[in-house]
C-alpha positions in Angstrom: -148.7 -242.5 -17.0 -151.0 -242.4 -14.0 -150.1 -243.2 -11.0 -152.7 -246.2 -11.0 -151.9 -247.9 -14.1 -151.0 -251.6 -13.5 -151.7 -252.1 -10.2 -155.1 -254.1 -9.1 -158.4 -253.3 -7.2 -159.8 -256.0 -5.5 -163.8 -255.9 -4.5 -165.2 -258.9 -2.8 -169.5 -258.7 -3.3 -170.5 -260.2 -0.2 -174.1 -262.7 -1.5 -174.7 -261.1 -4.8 -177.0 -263.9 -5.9 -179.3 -262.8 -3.0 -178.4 -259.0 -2.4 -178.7 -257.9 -6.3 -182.8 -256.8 -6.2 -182.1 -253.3 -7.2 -179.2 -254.3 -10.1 -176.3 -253.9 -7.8 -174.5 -255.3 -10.1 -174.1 -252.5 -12.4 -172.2 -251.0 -9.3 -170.3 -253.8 -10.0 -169.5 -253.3 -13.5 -168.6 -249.7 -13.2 -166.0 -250.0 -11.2 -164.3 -252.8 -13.1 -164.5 -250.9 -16.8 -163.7 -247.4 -15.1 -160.3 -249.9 -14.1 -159.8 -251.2 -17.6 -159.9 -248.0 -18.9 -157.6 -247.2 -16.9 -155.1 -249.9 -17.7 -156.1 -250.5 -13.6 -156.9 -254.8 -12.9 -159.9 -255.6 -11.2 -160.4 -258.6 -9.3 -164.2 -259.5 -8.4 -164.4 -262.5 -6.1 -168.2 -263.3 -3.9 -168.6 -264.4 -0.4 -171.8 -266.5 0.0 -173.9 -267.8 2.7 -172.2 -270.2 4.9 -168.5 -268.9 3.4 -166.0 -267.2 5.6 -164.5 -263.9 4.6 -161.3 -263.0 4.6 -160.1 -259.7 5.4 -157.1 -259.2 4.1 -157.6 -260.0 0.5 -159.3 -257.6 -0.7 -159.5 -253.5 -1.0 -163.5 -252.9 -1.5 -166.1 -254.9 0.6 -169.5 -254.9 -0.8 -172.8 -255.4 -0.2 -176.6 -254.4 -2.1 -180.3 -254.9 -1.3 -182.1 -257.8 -0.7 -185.9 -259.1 0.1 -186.4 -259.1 3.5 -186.5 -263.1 3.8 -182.8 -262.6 2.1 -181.7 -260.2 4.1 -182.4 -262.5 7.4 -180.9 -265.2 5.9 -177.8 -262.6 5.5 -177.9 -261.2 8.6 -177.7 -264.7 10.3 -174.5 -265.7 8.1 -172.8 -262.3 8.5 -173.0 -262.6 12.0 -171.9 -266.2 11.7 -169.5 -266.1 9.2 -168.6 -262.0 8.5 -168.6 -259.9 11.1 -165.8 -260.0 12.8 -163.7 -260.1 9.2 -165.6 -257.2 7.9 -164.5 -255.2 11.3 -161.0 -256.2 11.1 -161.1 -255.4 7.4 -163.0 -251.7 8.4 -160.1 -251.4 11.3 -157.1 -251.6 8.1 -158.7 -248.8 6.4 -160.6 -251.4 3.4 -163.4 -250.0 2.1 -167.2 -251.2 3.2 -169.9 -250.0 1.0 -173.7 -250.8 1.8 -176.3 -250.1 -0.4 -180.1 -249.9 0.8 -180.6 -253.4 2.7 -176.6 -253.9 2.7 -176.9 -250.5 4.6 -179.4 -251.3 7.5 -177.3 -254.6 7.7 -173.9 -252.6 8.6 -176.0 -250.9 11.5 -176.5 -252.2 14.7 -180.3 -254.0 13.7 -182.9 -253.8 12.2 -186.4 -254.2 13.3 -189.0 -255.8 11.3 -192.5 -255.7 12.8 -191.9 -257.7 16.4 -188.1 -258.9 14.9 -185.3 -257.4 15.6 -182.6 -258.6 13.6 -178.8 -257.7 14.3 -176.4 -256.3 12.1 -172.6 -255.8 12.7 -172.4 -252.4 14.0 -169.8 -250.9 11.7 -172.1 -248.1 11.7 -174.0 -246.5 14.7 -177.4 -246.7 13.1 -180.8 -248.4 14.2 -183.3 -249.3 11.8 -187.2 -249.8 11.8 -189.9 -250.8 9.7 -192.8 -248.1 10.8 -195.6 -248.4 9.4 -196.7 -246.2 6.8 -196.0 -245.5 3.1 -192.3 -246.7 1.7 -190.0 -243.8 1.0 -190.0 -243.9 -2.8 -188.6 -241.5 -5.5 -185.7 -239.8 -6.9 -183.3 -238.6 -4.9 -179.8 -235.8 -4.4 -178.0 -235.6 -1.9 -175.2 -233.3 -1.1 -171.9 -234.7 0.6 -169.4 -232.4 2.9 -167.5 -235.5 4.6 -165.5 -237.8 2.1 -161.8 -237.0 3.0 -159.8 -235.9 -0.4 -162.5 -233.8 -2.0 -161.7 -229.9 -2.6 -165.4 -229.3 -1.6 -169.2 -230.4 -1.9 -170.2 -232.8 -4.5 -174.1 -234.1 -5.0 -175.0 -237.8 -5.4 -178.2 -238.8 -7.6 -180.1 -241.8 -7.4 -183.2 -243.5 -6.7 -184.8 -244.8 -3.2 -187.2 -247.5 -2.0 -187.4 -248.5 1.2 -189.9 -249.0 4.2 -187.2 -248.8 6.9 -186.4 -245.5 9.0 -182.8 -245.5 9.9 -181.7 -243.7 12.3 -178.2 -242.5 13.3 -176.7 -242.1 16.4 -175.3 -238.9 18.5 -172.0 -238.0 17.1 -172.4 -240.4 14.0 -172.0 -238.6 10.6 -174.5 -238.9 7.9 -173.5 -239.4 4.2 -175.0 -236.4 3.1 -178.1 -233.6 3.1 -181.1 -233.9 1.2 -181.6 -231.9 -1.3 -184.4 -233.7 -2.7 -186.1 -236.7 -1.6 -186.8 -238.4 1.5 -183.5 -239.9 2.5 -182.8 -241.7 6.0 -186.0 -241.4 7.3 -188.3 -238.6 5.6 -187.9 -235.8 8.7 -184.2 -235.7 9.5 -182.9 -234.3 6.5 -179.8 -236.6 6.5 -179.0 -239.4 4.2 -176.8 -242.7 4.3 -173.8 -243.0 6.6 -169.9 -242.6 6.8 -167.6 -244.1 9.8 -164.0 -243.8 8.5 -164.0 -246.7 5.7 -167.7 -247.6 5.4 -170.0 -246.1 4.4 -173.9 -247.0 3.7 -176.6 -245.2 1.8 -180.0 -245.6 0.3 -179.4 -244.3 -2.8 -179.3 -247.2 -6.1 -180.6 -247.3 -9.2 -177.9 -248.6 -9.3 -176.1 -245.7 -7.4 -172.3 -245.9 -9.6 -173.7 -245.3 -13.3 -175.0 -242.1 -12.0 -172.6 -241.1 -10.6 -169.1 -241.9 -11.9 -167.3 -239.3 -9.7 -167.9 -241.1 -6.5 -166.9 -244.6 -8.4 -163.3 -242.8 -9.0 -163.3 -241.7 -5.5 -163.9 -245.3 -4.6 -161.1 -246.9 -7.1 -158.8 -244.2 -5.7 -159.2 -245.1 -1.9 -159.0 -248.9 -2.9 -155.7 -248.3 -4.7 -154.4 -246.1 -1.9 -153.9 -242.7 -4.2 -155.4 -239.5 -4.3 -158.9 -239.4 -6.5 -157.1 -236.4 -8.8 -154.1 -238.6 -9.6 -156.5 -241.0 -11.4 -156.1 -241.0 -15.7 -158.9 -238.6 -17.2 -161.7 -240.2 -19.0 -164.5 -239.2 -21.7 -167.1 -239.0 -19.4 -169.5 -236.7 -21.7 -172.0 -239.3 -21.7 -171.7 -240.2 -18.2 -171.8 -236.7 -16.9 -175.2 -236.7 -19.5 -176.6 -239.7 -17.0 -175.6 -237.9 -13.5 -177.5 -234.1 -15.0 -180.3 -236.8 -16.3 -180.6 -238.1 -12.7 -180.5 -234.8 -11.1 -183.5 -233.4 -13.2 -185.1 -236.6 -11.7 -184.8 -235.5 -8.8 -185.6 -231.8 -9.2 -182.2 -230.6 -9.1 
């Protein structure tokens, strides 16, 4: 029996009735029937705008894209309402994923024409809305950092954003672009990773592409080792990650 049968994952999706523009939710629903399958529970609860957050309850914190008048009105609330519970979460080792807007959000701001609105700094990224086209298009991305994988693994999705993120000196990117434009279109870097969060621009939704990097995520949440996790079927799912790398170019 594996080692993750019968115990529980627990995701909390921070405002997905305003965060949910690029169907985020199938993230959602990955995880929960890759845990079924599994004979692994899932427990989904949401954290709204003007709710607190608690940080102890759950294993995977998560948060998708937004319009930009959503995303102010969650950037006021998580500073409100979040931040500090989402940092004390981060500090236990829980997972934080941010996807797109949920990404610039988990940075330290993000500037929209004269606005600069703040974000709770869980990663050390700055974004900006320059002027010019939005970075649009398929996208791979090759990954070197998560801890527990024997070596590098490529991500596929889709991206659409008008922000540049930047990342700090010493602050580790996702991944490398293989294809597409990722952070910002010159630096060759995609997403972010700081210990247990992690943000990227990658949807599509990113997890039905990619049903590797959902295990790795159920793994972490339950505390085991990604390998340790029950096989499953994935012929058709591996169909849907080449699919998305041919997208892409890979």
């Amino acid at each position: 029996m594996s080692e993750a049968a019968g115990r529980t994952m627990r995701v909390c999706a921070l405002y997905p009735d305003l965060m949910n523009i690029y169907a985020d939710r199938g993230n959602l629903i990955v995880l929960e029937r890759r845990c079924a399958w599994r004979g692994v529970g899932f427990e989904l609860a949401a954290s709204g705008l003007g709710e607190e957050l608690d940080p102890g309850a759950h294993d995977l914190y998560y948060i998708g894209g937004g319009q930009d008048r959503d995303q102010r009105l969650c950037a006021a609330d998580l500073l409100a309402n979040k931040r500090a519970a989402l940092q004390t979460a981060a500090g236990r080792g829980a997972l934080v994923l941010g996807v797109c807007g949920g990404f610039q959000l988990l940075g330290h701001s993000y500037t929209l024409d004269a606005e600069e609105i703040e974000g709770v700094g869980l990663l050390d990224v700055t974004t900006v809305r320059e002027s010019g086209e939005r970075l649009i298009g398929n996208v791979a991305i090759e990954l070197t950092g998560l801890p527990g994988l024997a070596g590098p693994q490529i991500l596929a999705g889709f991206e659409n954003h008008g922000g540049r993120t930047r990342l700090a000196a010493g602050q580790e990117p996702l991944g490398r672009v293989l294809k597409g434009y990722g952070n910002d279109g010159r630096s060759g870097l995609e997403g972010a990773l700081a210990g247990s969060t992690i943000g990227t621009y990658l949807h599509g939704p990113l997890l039905p592409k990619n049903v590797w990097f959902a295990d790795w995520l159920i793994a972490r949440a339950l505390g085991i080792d990604h390998r340790d996790l029950a096989p499953l079927e994935d012929s058709i799912e591996q169909q849907t990650h080449a699919s998305a790398l041919r997208a892409a170019g890979i």
